[in-house]
Each structure stands twice: as C-alpha cells, then as structure tokens.
N, C-alpha and C positions, 0 to 999 in steps of 0.2 A: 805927457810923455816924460816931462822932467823929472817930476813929483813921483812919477813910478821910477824911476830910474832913484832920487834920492833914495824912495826907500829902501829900493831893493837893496842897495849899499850898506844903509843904517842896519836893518836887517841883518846880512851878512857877517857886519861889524860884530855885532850883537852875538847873536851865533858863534862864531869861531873865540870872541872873547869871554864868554862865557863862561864862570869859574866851572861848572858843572861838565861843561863839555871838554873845556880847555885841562883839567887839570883832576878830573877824576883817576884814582887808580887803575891798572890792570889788576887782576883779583880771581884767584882761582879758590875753588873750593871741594875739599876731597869726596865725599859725599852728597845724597840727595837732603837729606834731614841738617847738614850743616848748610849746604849749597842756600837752601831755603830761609836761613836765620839769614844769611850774609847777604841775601839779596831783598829780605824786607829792610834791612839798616839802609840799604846802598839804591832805595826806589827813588825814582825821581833824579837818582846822579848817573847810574849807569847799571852796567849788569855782569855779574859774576858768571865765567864759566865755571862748571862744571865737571869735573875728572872723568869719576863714575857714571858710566849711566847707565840703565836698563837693569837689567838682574846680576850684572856683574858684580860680584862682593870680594868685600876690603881685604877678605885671610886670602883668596888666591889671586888674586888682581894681578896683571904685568904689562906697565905702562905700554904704551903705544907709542909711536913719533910722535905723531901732532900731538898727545899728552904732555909727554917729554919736552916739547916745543913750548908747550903752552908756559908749561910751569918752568922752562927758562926766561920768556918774556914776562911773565908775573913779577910785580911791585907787592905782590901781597899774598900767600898761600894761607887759608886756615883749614886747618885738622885736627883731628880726637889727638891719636898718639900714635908713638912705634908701634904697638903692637897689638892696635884694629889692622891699621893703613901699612901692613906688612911690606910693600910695595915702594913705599913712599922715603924712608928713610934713606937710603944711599943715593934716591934723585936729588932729596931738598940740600944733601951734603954736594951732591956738583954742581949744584948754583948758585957758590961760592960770593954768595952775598944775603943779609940778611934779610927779614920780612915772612919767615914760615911762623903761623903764629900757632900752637899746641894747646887747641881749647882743654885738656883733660889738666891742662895745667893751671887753667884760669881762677880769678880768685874767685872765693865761694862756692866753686862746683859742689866741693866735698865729693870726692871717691870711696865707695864701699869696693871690702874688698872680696876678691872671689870666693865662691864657694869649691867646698875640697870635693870635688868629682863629681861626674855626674849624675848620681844618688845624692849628693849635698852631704853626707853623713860626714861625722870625723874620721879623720885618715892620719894615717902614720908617714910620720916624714921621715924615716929612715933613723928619730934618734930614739923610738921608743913612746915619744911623747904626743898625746893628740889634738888636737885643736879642734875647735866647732867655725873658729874666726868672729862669731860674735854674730853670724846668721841667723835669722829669721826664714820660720819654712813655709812664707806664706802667709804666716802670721799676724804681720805687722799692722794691719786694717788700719791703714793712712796716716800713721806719727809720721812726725815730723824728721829733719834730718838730724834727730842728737848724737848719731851713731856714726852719723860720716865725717869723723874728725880726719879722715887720710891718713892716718898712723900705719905704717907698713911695717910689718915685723921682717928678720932675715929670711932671705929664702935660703929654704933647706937645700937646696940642688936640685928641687923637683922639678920637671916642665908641664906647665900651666897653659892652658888654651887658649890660641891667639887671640886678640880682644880682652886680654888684662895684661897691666904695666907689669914688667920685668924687672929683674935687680939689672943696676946699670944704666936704665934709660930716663930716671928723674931721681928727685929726691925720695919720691915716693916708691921706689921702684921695690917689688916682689909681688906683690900682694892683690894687687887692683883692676876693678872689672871697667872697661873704658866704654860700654853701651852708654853713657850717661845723658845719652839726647833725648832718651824715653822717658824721661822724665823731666815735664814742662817746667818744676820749676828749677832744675838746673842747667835749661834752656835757658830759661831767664838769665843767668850768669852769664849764660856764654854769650846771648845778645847785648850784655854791658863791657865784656873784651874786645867782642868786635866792632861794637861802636867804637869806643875808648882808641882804638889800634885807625882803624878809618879817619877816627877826627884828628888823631896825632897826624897822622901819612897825608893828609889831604886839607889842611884847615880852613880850605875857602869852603868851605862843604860842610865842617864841622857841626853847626847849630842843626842842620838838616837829618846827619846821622843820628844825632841825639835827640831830634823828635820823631824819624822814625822808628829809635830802639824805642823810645818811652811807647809807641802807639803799638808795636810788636808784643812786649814784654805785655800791656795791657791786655792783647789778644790772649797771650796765653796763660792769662790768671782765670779768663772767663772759660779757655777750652782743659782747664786746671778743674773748676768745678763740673762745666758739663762733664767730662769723664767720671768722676768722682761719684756722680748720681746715676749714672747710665751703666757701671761696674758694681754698684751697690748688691742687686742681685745675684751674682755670681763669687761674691767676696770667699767664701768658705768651700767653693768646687777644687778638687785636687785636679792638677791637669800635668803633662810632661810635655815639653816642649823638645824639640827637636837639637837646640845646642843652648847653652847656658846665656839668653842673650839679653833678656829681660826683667835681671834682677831689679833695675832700678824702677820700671814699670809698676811692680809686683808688689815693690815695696812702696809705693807715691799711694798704691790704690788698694794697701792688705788682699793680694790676691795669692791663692793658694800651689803652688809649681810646686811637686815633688820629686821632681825629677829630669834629666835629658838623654835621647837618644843617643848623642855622641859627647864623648868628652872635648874633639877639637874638631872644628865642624870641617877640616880640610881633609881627617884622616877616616878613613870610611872604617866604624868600627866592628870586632870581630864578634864570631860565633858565642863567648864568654859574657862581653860587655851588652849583648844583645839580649840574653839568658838573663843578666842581672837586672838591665830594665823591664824586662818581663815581669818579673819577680816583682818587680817596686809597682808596676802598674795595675797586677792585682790585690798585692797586699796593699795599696792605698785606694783601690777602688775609684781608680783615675778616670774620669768621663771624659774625658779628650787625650788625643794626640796630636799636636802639631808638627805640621810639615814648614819647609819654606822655601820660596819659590828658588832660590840658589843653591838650593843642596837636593841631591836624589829622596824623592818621594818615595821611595819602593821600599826604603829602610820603614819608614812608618806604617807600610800596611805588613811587612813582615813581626814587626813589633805587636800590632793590635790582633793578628791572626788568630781566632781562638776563643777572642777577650769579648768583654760586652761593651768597648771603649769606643767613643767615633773617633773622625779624624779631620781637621782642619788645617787650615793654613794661618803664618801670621809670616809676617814679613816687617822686619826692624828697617828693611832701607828702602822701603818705599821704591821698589821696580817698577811698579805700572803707574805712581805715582806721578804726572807732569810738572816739571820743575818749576818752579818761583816761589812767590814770598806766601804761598796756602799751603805750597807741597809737605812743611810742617805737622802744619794742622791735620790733614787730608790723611796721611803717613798715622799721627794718632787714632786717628777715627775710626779708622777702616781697623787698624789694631785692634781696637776697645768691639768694634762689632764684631768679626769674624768670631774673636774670646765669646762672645757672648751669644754667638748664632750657637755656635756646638755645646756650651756649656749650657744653654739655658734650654737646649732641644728636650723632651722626655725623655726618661732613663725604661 
C-alpha cells in the first residue's frame, strides 16, 4: 500500500512538472495546411488549435467567439498573411500583445508574384504600360525557385484578389500570391519558422521541436518527389481552375493552368468575365475545369456548357481533410489525384 501510494505521488510529481506539460504554449493556427505543419513541430509537447475548419475559407471567414476567445488566450498564432486570412488582421491588432507570427514572411519562402487576371495575359495598369510579371503559363516543368526573389514592384491602384500581399501590409507589399503552402518546398521554410519561433517561446521543449521540424521537413522532401512522378503525366494538359489558387503548385510540378473562373473567388463573376473564360477554354482546348468545395459549383458547369471540357474538383485547404501533423500530406495528395483523375481521363 505504501509503495503504491509513493508512486502514485512520484508519478504525479513527474507529470505536473514536466517541462512538456508544465510549460508548452497555447498555439493557434489559422488554417488546415498551416494547422498541420505547426502541429507536426509541436508532437509529443502539445496540440495546436485550429481557427478554420471544415469548408470554411480564409477570403470570407468572420471569426466566431470561442475563435475570438481562443486567439486572445493564444501565446502564439501563425498565418499566411493580411490578405488570405482577410478576417484575421483587426483580431490579431486587439490582442494587443505580441506572438502572431506571418509565415508569407518567413525567411526563404520566396513569393511569386500574382498573375494580371484571370486569363493571366498582360494587362494595363491604367499608365499605358503592360506587364506579363515575369509569369510562367504552366510552363515551368519543375525549375527551381530562381524567380521568387519577392521583389514587388508599385502597385498601380489596381485591386488584386484576396490571397496576394497588398501595398501597405509588408515590405513586399503590391504584388504577391500568398497560396505558398502548395508547395512542399516552401513548406519546408515555414516548418523552420515555426520551429525557430516554438523553441525561442518554449526552450524546455526546444531540442524536441527541432527534431520534429528535421523529421517533418524530411516527410516532405519524399512527398516532394512522389508528386513530381505521379504529376509527370499530366505536365503539358491545359486546365482552368476555379480562382487563381495554385500558382505555386503549377510551378513546383510545370503544370499547365490557362486560366480562372473568377478573378476574386468572394465576388461571383459576371455575364462578360464568364464569356471571356469561355473563350480561353476553347481557344486553349482545356480538358478540365475545376470546382472547389468553398465556392458555387454551378459557375463551372455553366462555364463547360457546350464545351468538350470535364470537370473536377480541387481544394487548396483541405475541408474534408482530418486535422494533424498528415493533414499536410493528405491535403497534397488528394490535390495531385483529383488533377490527374480528370486530366488523365480520355479526351
């Protein structure tokens, strides 16, 4: 009886003082695809809530209480930027303390920047003058990142589609497409911030986050190649995707996008900009359209009506995806197949 009573105490001891349990952060995180980096760094110490869940997306998101709650008790919020997480900036300004940490700002990301409409073509910024931005249309059949220096030139006054950085909200600001989770290896980066930011915030913890990001980062050098071979087939299909969300995808894996449904995926577009997609889907001889499970499907069968185009789905935040440290991985996957179930169907 004694011997069990010591232990239970030693035990107890043990437990409550335990740096992992005693002294782990609170830790929010605005998305499924970031949620999923921050909680393989953070395995083994604790567990990251969640903001977003289910099909709800970052351009029309409006926090809830317990959200609101959450991310005032948080020691630690990370997110893309102002303007995925449209929702987020005027919160993380009333918690009037710091710890929101802005992965689109992390070192190495490298941001490319948007392309001009939803056709990609060059466009007039109101001085006459036209730009291409330095875009690739699909092109790029896997180089590397030599191109995403983050140099933002002025913006002309034009408004750009939520989910790239604006003049005013970094250094970087006009120019920049903030999707940058779709591509594993500037995952990688953002798994060395969040480590980096965890072992400063928490340093009884520190060696642990940093061989979780090492064994993370390792995951996805390998789920870096399996897509790279499992997309190989598909490299030169034209497809138009529903909002402009996966540049940085397109360009890791030289995949072919000619085009988008809408220019901002929150403004349902008109009778003209509907007309012009049209146009690009048969003068590119586009074998897909994608849908996504956060925006009206009805626009994509009204686009292919006609056409000899299928139609699919893809989904950049992982809705039906179950959260933790695979939802990642799981979130690419299911990406790289669906591309390749409709693209690789017979014509």
């Amino acid at each position: 009886m004694i011997r069990t009573l010591v232990w239970f105490v030693a035990f107890s001891v043990l437990t409550v003082t335990s740096p992992s349990a005693a002294t782990s952060p609170k830790v929010v995180a605005s998305i499924n695809p970031v949620h999923s980096l921050v909680a393989g760094v953070m395995q083994g110490v604790g567990e990251p809530t969640l903001l977003l869940k289910g099909g709800e997306s970052p351009h029309t998101a409006a926090l809830r209480p317990s959200e609101a709650r959450a991310l005032r008790q948080a020691d630690l919020v990370f997110w893309v930027g102002d303007d995925l997480e449209t929702f987020l900036p005027k919160a993380l300004r009333a918690r009037g303390k710091k710890g929101a940490v802005k992965l689109s700002a992390a070192e190495g990301v490298g941001l490319l920047k948007i392309r001009a409409g939803g056709a990609w073509e060059a466009h007039d910024h109101g001085h006459g003058d036209h730009h291409d931005h330095g875009h690739s249309h699909g092109h790029d059949h896997g180089k590397k990142d030599h191109h995403d220096h983050g140099h933002a030139k002025h913006d002309h006054g034009k408004k750009h589609d939520h989910g790239h950085a604006k003049k005013g909200h970094d250094d970087h600001a006009g120019e920049h497409d903030l999707h940058l989770w779709l591509d594993p290896v500037k995952a990688k980066a953002m798994v060395r911030a969040i480590a980096a930011v965890l072992a400063k915030t928490d340093a009884a913890n520190a060696a642990r986050y940093r061989s979780n990001a090492d064994n993370v980062m390792a995951r996805l050098d390998a789920l870096d190649g399996e897509l790279r071979n499992s997309l190989a087939p598909i490299r030169n299909k034209p497809f138009v995707v529903f909002h402009d969300a996966y540049q940085y995808f397109e360009r890791r894996y030289g995949l072919n996008a000619v085009g988008s449904v809408t220019l901002s995926p929150e403004v349902r577009p008109g009778a003209k900009r509907l007309h012009e997609i049209r146009s690009k889907l048969i003068s590119s001889k586009a074998a897909c359209v994608f849908s996504e499970p956060q925006f009206e499907s009805k626009l994509v069968q009204t686009v292919v009506r006609g056409t000899e185009a299928r139609t699919g789905e893809l989904d950049p935040l992982g809705a039906d995806v179950p959260e933790g440290p695979l939802a990642y991985d799981n979130l690419l996957r299911n990406l790289a197949s669906n591309m390749i179930a409709c693209l690789k169907a017979p014509s």
